[in-house]
C-alpha positions as CSV (number, residue, x, y, z in Angstrom):
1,X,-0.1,3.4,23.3
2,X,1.1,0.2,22.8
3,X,2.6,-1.7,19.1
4,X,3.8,-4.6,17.9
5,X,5.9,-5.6,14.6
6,X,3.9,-8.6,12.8
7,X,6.1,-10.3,9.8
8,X,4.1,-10.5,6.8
9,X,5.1,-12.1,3.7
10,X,4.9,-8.6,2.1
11,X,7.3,-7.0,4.7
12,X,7.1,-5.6,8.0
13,X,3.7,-4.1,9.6
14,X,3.2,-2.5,12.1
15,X,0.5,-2.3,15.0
16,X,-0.4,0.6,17.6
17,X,-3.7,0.5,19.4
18,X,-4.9,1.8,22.6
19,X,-7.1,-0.2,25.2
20,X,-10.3,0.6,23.0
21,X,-8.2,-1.1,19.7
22,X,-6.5,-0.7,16.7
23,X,-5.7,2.8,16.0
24,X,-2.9,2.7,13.2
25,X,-1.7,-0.4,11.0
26,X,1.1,0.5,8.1
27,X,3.6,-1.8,6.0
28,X,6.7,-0.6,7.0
29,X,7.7,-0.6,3.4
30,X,5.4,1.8,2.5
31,X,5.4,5.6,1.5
32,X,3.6,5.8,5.2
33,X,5.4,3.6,7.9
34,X,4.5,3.6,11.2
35,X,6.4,6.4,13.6
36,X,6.6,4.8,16.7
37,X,6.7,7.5,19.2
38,X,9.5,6.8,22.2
39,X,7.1,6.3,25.3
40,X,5.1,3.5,23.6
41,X,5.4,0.2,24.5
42,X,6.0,-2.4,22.6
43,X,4.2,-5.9,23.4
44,X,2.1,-8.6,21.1
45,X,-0.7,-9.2,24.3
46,X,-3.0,-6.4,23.0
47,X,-2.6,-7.1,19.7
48,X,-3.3,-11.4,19.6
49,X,-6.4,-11.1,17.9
50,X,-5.4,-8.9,15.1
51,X,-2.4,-11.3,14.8
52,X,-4.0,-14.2,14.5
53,X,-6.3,-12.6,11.5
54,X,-3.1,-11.5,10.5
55,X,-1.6,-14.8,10.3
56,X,-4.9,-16.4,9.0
57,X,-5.3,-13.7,5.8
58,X,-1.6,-14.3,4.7
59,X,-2.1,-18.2,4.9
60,X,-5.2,-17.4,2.9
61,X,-7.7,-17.9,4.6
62,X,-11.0,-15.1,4.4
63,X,-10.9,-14.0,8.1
64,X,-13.8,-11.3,9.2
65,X,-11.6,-8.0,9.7
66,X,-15.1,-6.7,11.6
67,X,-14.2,-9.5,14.6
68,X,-11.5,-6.7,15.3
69,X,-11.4,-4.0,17.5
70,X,-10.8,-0.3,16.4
71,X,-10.4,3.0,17.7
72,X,-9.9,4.9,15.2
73,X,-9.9,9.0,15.1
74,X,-11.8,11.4,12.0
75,X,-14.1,13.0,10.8
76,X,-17.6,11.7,11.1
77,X,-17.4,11.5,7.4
78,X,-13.9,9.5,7.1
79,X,-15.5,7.0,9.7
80,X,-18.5,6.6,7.9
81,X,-16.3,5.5,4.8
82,X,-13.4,3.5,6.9
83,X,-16.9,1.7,8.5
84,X,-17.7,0.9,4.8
85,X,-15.0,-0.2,3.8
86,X,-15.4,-3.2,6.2
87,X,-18.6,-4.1,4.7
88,X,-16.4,-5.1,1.9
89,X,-16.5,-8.7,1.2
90,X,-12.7,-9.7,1.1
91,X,-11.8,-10.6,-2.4
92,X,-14.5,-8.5,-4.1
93,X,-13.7,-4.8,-5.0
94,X,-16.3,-2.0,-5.0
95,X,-15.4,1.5,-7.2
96,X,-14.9,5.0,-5.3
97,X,-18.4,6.1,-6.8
98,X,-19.6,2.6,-5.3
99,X,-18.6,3.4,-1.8
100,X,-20.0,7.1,-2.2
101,X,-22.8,5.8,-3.2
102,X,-23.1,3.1,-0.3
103,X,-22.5,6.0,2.4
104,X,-25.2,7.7,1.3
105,X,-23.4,10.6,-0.2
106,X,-23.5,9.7,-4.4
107,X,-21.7,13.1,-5.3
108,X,-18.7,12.9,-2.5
109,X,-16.8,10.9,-5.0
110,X,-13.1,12.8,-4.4
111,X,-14.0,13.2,-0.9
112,X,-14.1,9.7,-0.5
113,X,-11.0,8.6,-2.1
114,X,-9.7,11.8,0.5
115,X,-10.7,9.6,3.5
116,X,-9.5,6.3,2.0
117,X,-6.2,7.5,1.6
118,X,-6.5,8.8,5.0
119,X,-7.5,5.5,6.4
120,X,-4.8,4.5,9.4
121,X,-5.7,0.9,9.6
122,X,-5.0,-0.2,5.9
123,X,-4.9,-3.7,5.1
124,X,-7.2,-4.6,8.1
125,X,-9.8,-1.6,7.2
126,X,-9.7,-3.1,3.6
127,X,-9.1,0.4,1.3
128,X,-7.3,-2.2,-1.1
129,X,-10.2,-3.3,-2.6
130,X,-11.7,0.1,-3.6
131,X,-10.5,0.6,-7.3
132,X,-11.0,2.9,-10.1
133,X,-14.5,3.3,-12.0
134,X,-12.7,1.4,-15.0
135,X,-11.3,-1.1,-13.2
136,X,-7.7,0.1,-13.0
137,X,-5.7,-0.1,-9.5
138,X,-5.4,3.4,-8.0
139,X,-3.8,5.3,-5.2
140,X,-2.6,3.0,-1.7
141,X,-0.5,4.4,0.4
142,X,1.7,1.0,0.5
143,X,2.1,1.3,-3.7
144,X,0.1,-0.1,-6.4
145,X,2.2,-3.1,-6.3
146,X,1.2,-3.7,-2.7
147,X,-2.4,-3.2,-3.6
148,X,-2.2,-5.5,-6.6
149,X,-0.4,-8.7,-4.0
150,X,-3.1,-8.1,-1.6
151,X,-5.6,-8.4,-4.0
152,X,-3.8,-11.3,-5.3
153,X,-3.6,-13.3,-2.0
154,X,-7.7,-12.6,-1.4
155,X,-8.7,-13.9,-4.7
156,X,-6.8,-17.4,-4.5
């Protein structure tokens, strides 16, 4: 396993990815940072794509979080969502029912919002733009504040 640290204008975020991709991004900051495990290695070479989407989304710029490679580990039902979620546009939001709805499953409401707060590539797996059927900001694992200054930096 290998990870890097990426500076973000929102604080400190972490990368670890295998050969096959991604496998966990977390704001440092957050109520879910990163544990970096003692035999991983720490180098920005596997990571130069995801850092230069990195560095293009905080300049803000719209980069395509799909160009990416993943390797992400659930359920065939949290990977149906987390795929979803990339469908996303970036700077639109869709609802939790939305997102059911789009997986095919219209009544797995909860379950849904289960697997997005599961997701262990937020920010680059875009769970931040999934809000509440009345519009309200709800549940990320980096805080509502976080959520709210993503959303922010997509919609300028």
């Amino acid at each position: 396993m290998h990870y890097t640290i990426y500076s973000s204008p929102l604080g400190a975020i972490a990368l670890a990815g295998t050969n096959q991709g991604l496998c966990q991004v977390d704001f440092q900051n957050s109520k879910r940072p990163l544990a970096i495990a003692a035999d991983w290695m720490q180098s920005d070479a596997p990571f130069k794509s995801a850092l230069k989407t990195l560095d293009n989304y905080f300049a803000g710029n719209k980069p395509d979080f799909n160009e990416l490679r993943y390797d992400l580990h659930g359920t065939p039902f949290q990977k149906a969502v987390w795929e979803f979620l990339l469908t996303i546009p970036c700077g639109a939001t869709l609802t939790y029912k939305q997102v059911a709805e789009g997986i095919g499953k219209p009544a797995a409401i909860r379950a849904v919002g289960t697997a997005i707060g599961r997701n262990p590539v937020s920010l680059l797996v875009p769970c931040h733009r999934v809000i509440g059927s009345n519009g309200a900001l709800t549940g990320y694992a980096g805080g509502l504040e976080l959520k709210a200054k993503l959303l922010d930096i997509e919609l300028n």
